[in-house]
C-alpha positions in Angstrom: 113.2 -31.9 133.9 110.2 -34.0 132.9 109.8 -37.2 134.9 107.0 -40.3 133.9 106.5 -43.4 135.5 103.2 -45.6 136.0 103.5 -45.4 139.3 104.5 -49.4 139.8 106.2 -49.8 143.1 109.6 -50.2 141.8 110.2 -46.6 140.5 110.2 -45.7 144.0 112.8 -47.9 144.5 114.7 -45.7 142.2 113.5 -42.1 143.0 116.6 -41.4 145.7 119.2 -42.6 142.6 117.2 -40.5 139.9 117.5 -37.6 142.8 120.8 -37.9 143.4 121.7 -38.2 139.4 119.6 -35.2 138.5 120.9 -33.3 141.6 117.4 -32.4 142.5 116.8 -31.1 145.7 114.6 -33.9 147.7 112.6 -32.0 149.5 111.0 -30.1 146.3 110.7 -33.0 144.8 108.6 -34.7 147.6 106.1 -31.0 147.6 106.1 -31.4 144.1 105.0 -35.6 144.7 102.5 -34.6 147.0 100.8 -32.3 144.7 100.7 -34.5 141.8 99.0 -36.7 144.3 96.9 -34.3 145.3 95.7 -33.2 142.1 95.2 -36.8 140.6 92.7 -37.2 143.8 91.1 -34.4 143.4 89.9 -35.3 139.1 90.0 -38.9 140.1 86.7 -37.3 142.5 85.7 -34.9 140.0 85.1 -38.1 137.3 83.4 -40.0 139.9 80.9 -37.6 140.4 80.6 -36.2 136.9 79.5 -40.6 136.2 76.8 -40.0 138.7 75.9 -37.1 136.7 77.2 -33.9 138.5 78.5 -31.9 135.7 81.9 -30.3 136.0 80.2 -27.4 135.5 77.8 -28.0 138.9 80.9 -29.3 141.0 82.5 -26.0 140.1 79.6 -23.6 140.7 80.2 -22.0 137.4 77.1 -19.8 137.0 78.2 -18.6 140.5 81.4 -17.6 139.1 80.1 -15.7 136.0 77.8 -14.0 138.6 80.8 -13.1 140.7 82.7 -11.9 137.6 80.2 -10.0 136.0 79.5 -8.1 139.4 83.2 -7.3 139.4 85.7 -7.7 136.3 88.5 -8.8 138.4 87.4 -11.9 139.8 88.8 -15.0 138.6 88.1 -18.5 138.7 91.4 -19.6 140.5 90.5 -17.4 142.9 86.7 -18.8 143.1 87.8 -22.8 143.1 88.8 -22.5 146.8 85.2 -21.9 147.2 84.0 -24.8 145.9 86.7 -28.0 147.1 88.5 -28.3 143.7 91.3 -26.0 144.1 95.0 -27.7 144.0 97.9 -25.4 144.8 96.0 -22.4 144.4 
């Protein structure tokens, strides 16, 4: 189930009814809140700093990753963003 709103105050006037219609279970739906909260902090960050010119590519110490990875073939980057403060539900 896809669900969109703006945001504006009064959706959350409405999220128990859309709960209860969809027979979602509340408490997922509140983790899954949270981390859509979460990661819209975390980019809303990421483009702040990328406009006072830290690339994306500095935030996420990429050349440290392609280090790791070339050292050993198994290491990812989800497992390397942890590392550097950008990782959301990793």
């Amino acid at each position: 189930m896809s669900f969109v709103a703006d945001g504006a105050p009064w959706i959350w006037k409405r999220l128990d009814w859309v709960i209860a219609q969809a027979k979602l279970d509340s408490t997922r739906v509140a983790e899954v809140l949270e981390t859509a909260q979460l990661i819209w902090q975390t980019e809303r960050g990421q483009a702040h700093r990328i406009r006072a010119g830290e690339s994306l590519r500095q935030q996420t110490s990429f050349d440290d990753y392609l280090a790791s990875r070339a050292a050993d073939p198994s290491s990812t980057f989800r497992k390397h963003r942890p590392r550097t403060g950008g990782a959301v539900g990793a």
